[in-house]
C-alpha positions, -999 to 999 in steps of 0.1 A, spaced: -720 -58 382 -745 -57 409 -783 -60 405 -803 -66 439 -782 -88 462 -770 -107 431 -736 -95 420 -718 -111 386 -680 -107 376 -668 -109 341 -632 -111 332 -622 -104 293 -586 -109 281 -572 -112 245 -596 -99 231 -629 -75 233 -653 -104 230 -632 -129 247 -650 -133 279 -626 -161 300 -642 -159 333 -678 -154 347 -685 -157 386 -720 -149 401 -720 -147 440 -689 -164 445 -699 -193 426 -682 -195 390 -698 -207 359 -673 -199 332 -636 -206 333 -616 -207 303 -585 -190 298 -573 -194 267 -564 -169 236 -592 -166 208 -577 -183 177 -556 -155 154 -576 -142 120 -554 -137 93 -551 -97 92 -540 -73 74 -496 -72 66 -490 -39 79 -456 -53 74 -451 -22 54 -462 11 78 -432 29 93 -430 62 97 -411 71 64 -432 52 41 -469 66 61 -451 97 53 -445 86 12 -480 72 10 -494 103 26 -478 123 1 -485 104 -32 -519 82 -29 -543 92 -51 -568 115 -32 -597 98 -52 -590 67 -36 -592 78 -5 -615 110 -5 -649 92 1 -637 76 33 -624 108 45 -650 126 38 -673 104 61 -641 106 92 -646 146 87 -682 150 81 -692 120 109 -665 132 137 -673 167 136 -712 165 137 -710 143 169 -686 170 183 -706 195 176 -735 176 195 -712 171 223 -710 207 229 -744 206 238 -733 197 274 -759 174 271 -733 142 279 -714 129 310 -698 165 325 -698 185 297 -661 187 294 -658 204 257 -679 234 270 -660 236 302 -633 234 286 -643 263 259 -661 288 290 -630 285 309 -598 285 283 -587 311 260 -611 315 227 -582 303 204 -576 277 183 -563 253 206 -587 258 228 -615 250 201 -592 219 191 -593 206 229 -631 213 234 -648 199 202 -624 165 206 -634 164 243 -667 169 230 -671 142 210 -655 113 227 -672 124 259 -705 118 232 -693 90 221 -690 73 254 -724 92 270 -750 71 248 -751 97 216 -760 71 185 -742 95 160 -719 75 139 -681 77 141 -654 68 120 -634 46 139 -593 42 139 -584 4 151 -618 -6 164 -619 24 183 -644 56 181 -623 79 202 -590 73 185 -615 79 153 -616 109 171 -587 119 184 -565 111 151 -592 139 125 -609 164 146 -577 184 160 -567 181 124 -603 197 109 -603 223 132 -563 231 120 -572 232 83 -602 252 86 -588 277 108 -555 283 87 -581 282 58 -555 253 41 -569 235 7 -587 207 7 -559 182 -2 -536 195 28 -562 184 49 -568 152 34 -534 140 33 -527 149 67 -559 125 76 -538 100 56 -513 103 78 -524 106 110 -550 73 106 -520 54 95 -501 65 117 -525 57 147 -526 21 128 -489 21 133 -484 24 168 -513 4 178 -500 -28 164 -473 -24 192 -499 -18 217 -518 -48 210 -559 -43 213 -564 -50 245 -543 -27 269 -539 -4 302 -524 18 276 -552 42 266 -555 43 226 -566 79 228 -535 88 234 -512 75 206 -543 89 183 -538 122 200 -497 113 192 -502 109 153 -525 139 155 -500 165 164 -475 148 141 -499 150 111 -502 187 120 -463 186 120 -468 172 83 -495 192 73 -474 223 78 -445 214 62 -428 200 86 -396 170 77 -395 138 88 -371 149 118 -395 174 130 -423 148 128 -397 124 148 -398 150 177 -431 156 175 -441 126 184 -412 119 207 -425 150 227 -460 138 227 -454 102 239 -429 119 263 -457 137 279 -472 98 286 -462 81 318 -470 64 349 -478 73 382 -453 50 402 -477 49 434 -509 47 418 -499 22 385 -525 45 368 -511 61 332 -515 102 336 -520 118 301 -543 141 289 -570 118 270 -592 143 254 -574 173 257 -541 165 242 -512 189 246 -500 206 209 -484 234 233 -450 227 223 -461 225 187 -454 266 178 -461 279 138 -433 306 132 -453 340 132 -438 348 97 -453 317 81 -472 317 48 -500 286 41 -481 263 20 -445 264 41 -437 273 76 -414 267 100 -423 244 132 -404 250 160 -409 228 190 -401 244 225 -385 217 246 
């Protein structure tokens, strides 16, 4: 960070308010690498993909409606800001003036939207997913803008929500919180596989859902840099069989 001729370094590891080093002009004032001590968290002992999958189908939607309600309500009112244009490039209306006006398209722009909010100064709340406002994002509003296109009940919606936070939960564990690995995208991961679910889909399909997703996910071996699309995930090879009805339909996925 520069300011004047003055220019300070931080360095942060372990953790996001672990700060380990701090230099200003050369000289350094703070040097202390060491881990922050571990808090006793939650056992998540228990999430794997088969039982997300059991809990998504048979939790009481009482217990979990309130919560949901806030994700839904909270996520799609900042995206909905965010297509104002009014933050950073204005990526969820380029992305709408310059796409096809289908679903996917609207999917792509109002999550673009809203993280591009999010990190542009708008004080709208989120509802976070692992200490993180765009994998909040990334793991409902695809999922809203399903349901209420397809006009699906209430409770589809809701327990695909279930499954796609938990699921986000899942795979982050294995990511650890601090990482070069952008969060974003296993969100955007467990979003097209909760679509998977919310249609009808088996646990296989889910499996290759996901394994298509993550697939998409690599690195650039010249640049070290991960490629993926952060806000605009890709559900093109998730297809809904034309001759589908609301409560069961056949995914195919196009390899």
């Amino acid at each position: 960070m520069y300011a004047g001729e003055d220019a300070v370094s931080l360095e942060i590891k372990y953790d996001h308010i672990n700060v380990t080093r701090i230099s200003k002009n050369g000289e350094i004032l703070l040097d202390a690498d060491k881990a922050v001590e571990e808090k006793e968290e939650t056992d998540r002992g228990l999430l794997n993909l088969e039982d997300i999958r059991e809990f998504a189908d048979t939790v009481e939607l009482s217990d979990v409606k309130e919560l949901l309600d806030a994700q839904i309500r909270s996520n799609m009112a900042i995206a909905h800001e965010g297509m104002t244009g009014k933050y950073g490039l204005g990526i969820g209306r380029v992305i709408r003036e310059n796409y096809s006006h289908d679903m996917l398209t609207r999917m792509r722009s109002l999550t673009a939207a809203a993280s591009e909010a999010r990190m542009g100064g708008c004080d709208m709340p989120v509802v976070i997913n692992s200490g993180s406002g765009n994998q909040g994002i990334a793991c409902s509003v695809p999922l809203i803008v399903y349901a209420r296109e397809m006009e699906l009940p209430d409770y589809s919606l809701y327990r695909a929500l279930v499954f796609s936070n938990l699921l986000t939960v899942y795979q982050k564990q294995y990511i650890g919180k601090l990482s070069a690995f952008c969060g974003a995208v296993s969100a955007s991961c467990a979003a097209g596989a909760a679509i998977t679910y919310m249609v009808g889909g088996d646990i296989s399909l889910i499996k290759k859902t996901i394994e298509s997703r993550c697939g998409e996910t690599h690195t650039d071996n010249e640049s070290g840099k991960e490629r993926g699309q952060h806000f605009a995930f890709d559900l093109g090879d998730l297809r809904i069989h034309p001759g589908h009805n609301k409560s069961s339909c056949e995914v195919l996925l196009g390899w």
